[in-house]
C-alpha positions in Angstrom: 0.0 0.0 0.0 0.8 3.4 -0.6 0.7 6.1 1.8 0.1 9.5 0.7 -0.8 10.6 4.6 2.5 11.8 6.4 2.5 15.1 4.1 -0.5 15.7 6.1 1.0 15.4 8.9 3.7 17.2 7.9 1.9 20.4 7.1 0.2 19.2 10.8 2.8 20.1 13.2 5.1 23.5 11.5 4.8 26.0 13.3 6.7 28.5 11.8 4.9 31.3 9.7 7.7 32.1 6.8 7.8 29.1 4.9 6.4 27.8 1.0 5.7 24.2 0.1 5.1 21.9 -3.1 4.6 18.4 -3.4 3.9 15.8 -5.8 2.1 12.7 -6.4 1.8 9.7 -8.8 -1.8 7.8 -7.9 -1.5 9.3 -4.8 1.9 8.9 -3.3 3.6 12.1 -2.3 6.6 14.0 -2.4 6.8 17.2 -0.4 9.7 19.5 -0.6 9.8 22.3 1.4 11.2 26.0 1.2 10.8 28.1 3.7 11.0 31.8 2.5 9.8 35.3 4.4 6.5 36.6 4.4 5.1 33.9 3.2 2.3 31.8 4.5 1.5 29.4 1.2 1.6 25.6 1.4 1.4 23.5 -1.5 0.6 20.2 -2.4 0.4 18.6 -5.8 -1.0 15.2 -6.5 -1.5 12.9 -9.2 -4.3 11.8 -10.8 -7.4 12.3 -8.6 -8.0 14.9 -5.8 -8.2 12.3 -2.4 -6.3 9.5 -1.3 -6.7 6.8 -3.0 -5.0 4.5 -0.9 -6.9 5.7 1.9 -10.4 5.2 0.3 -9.9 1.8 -0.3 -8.2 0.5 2.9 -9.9 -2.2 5.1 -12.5 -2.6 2.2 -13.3 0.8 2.2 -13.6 1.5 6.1 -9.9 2.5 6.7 -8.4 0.7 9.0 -6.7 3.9 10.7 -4.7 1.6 13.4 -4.2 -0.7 15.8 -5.5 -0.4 19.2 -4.4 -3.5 21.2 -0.4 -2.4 21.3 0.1 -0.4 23.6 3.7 -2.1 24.2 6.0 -0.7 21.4 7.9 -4.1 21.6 5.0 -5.9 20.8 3.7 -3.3 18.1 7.4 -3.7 16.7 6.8 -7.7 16.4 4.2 -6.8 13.2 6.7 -5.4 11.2 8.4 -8.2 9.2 10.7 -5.4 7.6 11.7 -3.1 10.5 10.6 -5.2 13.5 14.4 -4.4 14.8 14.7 -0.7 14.0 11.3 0.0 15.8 12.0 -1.1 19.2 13.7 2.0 19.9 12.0 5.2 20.1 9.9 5.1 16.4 6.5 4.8 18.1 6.9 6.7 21.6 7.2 10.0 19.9 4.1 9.6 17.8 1.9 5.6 18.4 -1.4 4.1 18.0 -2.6 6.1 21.3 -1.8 9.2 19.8 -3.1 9.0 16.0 -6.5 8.1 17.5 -6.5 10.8 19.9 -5.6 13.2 17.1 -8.2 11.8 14.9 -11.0 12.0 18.0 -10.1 15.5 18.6 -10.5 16.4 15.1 -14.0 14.9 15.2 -13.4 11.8 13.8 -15.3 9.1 16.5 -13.6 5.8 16.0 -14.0 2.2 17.4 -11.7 -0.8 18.4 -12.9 -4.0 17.0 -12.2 -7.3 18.8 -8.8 -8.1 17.0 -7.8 -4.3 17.5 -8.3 -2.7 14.1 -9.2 0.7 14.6 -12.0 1.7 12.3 -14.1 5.1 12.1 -17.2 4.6 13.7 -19.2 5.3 10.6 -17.2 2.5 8.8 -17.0 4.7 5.7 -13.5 5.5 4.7 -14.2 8.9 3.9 -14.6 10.1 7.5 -10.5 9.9 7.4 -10.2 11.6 3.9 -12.3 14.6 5.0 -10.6 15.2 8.2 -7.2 15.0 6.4 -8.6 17.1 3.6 -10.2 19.8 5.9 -7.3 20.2 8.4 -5.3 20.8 5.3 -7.3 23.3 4.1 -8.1 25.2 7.5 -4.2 24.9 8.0 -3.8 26.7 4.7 -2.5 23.7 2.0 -3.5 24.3 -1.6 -3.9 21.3 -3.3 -3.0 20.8 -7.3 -3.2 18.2 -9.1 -1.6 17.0 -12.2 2.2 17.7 -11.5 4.9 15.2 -10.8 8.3 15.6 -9.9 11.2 14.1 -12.3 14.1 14.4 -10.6 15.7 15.6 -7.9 19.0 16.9 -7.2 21.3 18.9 -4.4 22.9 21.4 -4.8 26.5 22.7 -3.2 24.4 25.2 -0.9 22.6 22.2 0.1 19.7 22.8 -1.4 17.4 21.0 -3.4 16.3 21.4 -7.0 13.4 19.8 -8.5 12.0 19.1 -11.8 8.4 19.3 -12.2 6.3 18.3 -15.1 2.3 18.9 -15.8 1.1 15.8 -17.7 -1.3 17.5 -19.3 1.1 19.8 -20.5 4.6 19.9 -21.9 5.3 22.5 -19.0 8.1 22.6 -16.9 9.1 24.3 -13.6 12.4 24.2 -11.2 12.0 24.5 -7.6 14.3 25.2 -5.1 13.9 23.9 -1.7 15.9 23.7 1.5 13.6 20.6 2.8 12.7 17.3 1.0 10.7 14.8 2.2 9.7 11.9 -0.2 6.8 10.0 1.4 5.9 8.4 -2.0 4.5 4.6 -0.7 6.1 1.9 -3.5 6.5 4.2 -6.2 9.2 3.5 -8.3 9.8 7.3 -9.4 10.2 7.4 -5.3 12.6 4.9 -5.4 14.0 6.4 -8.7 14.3 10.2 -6.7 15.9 8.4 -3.7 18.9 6.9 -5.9 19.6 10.3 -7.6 19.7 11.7 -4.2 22.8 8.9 -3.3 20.4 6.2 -1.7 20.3 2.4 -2.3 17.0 0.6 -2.7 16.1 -2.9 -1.0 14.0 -4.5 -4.2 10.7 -4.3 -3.8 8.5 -7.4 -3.5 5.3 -8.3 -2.8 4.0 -8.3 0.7 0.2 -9.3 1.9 -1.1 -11.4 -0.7 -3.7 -14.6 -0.7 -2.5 -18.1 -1.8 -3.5 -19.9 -5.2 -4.5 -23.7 -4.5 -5.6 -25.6 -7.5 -7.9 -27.7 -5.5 -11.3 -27.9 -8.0 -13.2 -29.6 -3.9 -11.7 -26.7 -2.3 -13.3 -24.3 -5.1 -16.7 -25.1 -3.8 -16.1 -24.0 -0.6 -15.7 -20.5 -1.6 -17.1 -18.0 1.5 -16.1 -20.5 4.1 -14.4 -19.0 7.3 -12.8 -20.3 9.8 -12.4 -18.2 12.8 -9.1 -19.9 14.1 -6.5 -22.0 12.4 -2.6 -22.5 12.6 -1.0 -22.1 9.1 2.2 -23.3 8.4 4.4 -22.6 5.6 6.7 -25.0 3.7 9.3 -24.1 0.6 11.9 -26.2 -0.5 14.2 -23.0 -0.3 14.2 -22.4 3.3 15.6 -25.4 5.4 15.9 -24.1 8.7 12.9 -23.5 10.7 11.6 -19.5 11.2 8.9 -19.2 13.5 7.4 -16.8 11.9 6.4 -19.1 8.5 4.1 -20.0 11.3 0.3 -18.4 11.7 -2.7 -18.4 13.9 -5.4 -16.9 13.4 -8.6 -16.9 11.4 -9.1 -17.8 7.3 -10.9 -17.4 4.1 -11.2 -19.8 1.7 -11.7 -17.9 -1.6 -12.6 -18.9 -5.3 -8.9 -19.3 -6.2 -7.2 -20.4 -2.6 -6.9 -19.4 0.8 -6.9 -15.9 2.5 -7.7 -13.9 5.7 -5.8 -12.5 8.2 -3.3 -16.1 8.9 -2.9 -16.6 5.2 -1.9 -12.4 4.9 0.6 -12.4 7.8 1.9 -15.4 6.5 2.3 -14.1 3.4 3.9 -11.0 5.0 6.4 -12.7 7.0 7.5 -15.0 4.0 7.6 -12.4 1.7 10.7 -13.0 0.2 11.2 -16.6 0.3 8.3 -16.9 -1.6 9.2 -14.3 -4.1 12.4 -16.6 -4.9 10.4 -20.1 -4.8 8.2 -18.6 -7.9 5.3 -18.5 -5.0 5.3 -22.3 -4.7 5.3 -24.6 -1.8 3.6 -26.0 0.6 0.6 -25.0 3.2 -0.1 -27.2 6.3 -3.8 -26.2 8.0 -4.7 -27.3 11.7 -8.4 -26.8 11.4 -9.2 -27.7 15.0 -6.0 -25.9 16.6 -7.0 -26.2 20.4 -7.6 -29.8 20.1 -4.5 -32.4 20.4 -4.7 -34.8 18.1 -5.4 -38.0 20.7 -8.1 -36.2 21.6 -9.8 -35.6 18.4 -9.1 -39.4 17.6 -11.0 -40.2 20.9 -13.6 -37.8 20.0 -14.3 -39.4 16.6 -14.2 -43.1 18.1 -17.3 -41.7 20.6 -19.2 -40.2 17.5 -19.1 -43.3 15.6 -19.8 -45.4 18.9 -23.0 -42.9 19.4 -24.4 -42.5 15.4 -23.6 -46.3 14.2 -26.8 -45.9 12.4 -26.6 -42.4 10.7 -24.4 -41.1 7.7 -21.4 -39.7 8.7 -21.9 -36.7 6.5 -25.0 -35.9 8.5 -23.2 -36.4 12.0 -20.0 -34.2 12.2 -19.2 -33.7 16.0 -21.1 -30.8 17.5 -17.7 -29.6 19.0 -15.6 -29.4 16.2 -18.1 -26.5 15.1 -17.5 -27.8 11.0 -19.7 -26.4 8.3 -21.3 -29.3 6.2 -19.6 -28.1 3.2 -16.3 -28.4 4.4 -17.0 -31.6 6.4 -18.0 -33.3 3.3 -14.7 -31.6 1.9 -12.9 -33.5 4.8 -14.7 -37.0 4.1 -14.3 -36.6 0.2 -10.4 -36.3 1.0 -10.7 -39.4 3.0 -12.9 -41.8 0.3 -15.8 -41.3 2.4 -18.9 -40.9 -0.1 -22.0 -39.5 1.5 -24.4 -42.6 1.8 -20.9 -44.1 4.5 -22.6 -44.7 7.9 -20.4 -44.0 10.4 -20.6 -48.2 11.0 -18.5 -48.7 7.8 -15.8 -46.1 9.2 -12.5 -48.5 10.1 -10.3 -46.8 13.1 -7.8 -46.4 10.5 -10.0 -44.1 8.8 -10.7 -42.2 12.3 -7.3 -41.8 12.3 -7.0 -40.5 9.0 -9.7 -37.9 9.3 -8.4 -36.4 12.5 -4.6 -36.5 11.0 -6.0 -34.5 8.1 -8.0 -32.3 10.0 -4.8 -31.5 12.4 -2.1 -31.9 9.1 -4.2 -30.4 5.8 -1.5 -29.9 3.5 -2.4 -27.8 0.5 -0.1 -27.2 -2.7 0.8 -23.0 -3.1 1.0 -22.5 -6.9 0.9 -19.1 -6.6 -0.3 -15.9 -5.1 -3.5 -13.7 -5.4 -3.6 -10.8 -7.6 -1.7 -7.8 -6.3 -4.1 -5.6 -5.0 -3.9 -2.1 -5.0 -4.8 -1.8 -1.4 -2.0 -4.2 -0.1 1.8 -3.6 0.4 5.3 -4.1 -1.2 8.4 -5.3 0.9 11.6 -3.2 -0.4 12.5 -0.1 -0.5 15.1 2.6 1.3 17.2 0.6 3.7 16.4 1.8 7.5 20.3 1.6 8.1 20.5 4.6 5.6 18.0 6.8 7.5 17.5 9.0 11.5 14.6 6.6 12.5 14.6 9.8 15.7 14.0 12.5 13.1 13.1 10.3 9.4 16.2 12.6 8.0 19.0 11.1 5.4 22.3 9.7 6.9 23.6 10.5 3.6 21.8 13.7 2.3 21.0 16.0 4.9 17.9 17.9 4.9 16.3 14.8 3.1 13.7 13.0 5.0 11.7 9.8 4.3 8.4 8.2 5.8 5.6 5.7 5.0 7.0 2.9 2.8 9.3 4.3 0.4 11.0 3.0 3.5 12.3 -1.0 4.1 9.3 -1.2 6.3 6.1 -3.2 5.7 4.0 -4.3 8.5 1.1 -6.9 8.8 -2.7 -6.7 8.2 -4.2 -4.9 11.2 -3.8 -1.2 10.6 0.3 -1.1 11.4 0.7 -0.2 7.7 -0.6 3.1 8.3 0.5 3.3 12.1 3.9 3.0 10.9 2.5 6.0 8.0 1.7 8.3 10.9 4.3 7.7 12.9 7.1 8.2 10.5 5.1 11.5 8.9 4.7 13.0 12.3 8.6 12.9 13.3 9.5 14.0 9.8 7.1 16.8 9.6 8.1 17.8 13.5 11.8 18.0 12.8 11.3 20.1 9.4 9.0 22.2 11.6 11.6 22.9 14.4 14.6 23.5 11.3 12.8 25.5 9.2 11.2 27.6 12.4 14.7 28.1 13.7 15.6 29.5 10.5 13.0 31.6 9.9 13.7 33.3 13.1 17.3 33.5 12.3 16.3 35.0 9.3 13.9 37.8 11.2 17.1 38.3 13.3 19.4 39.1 10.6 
């Protein structure tokens, strides 16, 4: 996902009152620059194509998932972030976490609710309650917003300032800007990546991150809709050898017309990122349907069915307990040679032991992944080693400054995408506040 949002925040917290801005966007991802200059108050913003985040709009199907509410330990909030879960123990989310992006989003009038898995959503579950905040406090705080413009290319000069190439698209137009700030906050764009290089940075390759699973299974096709509201998920590709815990998921899932998905299947998909980018998204899936049962006791469980229902189909008599749908209990059975006329008389013990090894051990084939959804993320980018995490500035350019995930940082599903938006926006736009404040002062002084 893209995040367009920390130039918000950016324009949020200056407080000084000399000071001119431009910024530019490709489907929504941003790059500000700054350049403060005196007796000025304009601040300007420049996106491409449409006039609201897109990214935005479509997040959590529409309802923005603004954060997430149950991580209020910043060592635990760091553990979502397959790309940057080191780098974000420190300090990243105590200037600027979850607590505080819904108390600024509350204050600005924007009610929101913690569901039970702690996404944060906006009480009126519509997306746009964010957009129009964000929009508004722009506006109020004086942001003109154009459209149409992209930046090209980016250079620094000896002063140490910045020079950047703009271009209309409409138009064969172009202008050079100066600016003494530059903060690309540009999501996976590659002309972010592309102004990051000319600017002396490296670039992690970018790969997909948060994707479904592709299962040619033409049984598990029928079972499209299907949740299941716990699971353990358990990744296996032929190249990775040693065990990572993390290629290890509970959590609920979705079975889909085309595979598996949901919230297990994502974070699995987040974690293994790049091992399945370099095994062609192939491999192996194992599913403990019944996760809180041990396997002796789900054997044990069966035997007492079959001892109880002698008479009755066993496709008509799954175990209350297990809480199975029909569909998928047939799916189970069908797996096992167990037509649907099989009374639970005919079932040998080896075929009890069967079932509950399949239900415990379903092994699924990955022969690919999901379509890449405009709404989910990309590991990759600007190496954290090469950037402030305290203030989001350049260790290599100064006055350059970086946030959303231009950056090597991805997180999970659960709203830690944009948490980690916020939080990298806010310090970002709080130390080119302070800088370009201190300036103009200096200036007024001179």
């Amino acid at each position: 996902m893209s995040f367009t949002l920390p130039r918000y925040f950016l324009r949020f917290h200056l407080s000084f009152t000399s000071r001119t801005a431009s910024t530019r966007a490709k489907n929504n991802h941003g790059y500000l620059f700054l350049a403060p200059k005196a007796n000025t108050t304009k601040f300007t913003t420049a996106s491409i194509p449409g006039d609201k985040p897109q990214k935005v709009k479509i997040s959590g199907g529409g309802r923005c998932n603004v954060t997430n509410g149950h991580c209020a330990d910043n060592l635990v909030l760091a553990d979502h972030y397959p790309r940057g879960n080191k780098e974000l123990r420190g300090s990243f989310f105590n200037v600027h976490g979850p607590t505080d992006t819904m108390s600024w989003f509350v204050d600005k009038g924007v009610d929101l609710k913690t569901e039970d898995d702690g996404r944060v959503f906006p009480v009126s579950n519509n997306s746009s309650s964010v957009i129009d905040c964000l929009l508004s406090e722009a506006k109020c705080r004086g942001v003109s917003l154009q459209t149409g413009k992209l930046v090209t290319s980016a250079s620094a000069s000896a002063s140490g300032k910045f020079l950047l190439k703009i271009e209309k698209r409409t138009l064969k137009s172009v202008e050079l800007v100066e600016a003494d700030y530059l903060l690309i906050a540009s999501g996976s764009s590659q002309q972010g990546h592309n102004l990051a290089v000319q600017l002396g940075h490296s670039i992690v390759d970018p790969v997909p991150s948060l994707f479904t699973f592709k299962i040619e299974d033409a049984q598990l096709v029928e079972l499209s809709g299907v949740t299941f509201s716990k699971v353990i998920v358990k990744l296996k590709l032929e190249n990775v050898q040693r065990n990572i815990p993390q290629l290890t998921q509970v959590g609920p899932m979705l079975v889909t017309h085309w595979g598996l998905s949901g919230p297990a299947i994502l974070r699995l998909s987040a974690w293994g990122a790049r091992y399945l980018y370099s095994s062609g998204y192939k491999g192996k899936l194992i599913v403990d349907f019944v996760p809180d049962l041990h396997v002796e006791d789900l054997k044990s469980m069966l035997s007492q069915q079959k001892n109880r229902f002698l008479k009755q189909k066993v496709l008509n008599s799954c175990p209350m307990e297990l809480q199975l749908v029909k569909r998928f209990w047939k799916y189970i059975l069908d797996r096992e040679g167990l037509v649907g006329d099989t009374l639970w008389a005919s079932v040998s013990n080896s075929s009890i032991v069967s079932i509950a090894n399949l239900l415990k051990h379903c092994t699924f084939e990955v022969k690919g992944k999901g379509q890449f959804k405009d709404e989910f993320v990309t590991a990759g980018g600007v190496p954290l080693s090469e950037i402030h995490l305290n203030t989001m500035e350049s260790r290599i350019q100064p006055n350059l400054y970086f946030a959303g995930e231009v950056l090597n940082v991805d997180g999970v599903t659960g709203g830690f995408n944009f948490q980690n938006a916020w939080s990298g926006g806010y310090i970002a736009g709080s130390t080119i506040g302070r800088l370009a404040a201190g300036n103009a002062n200096l200036v007024g002084a001179l």
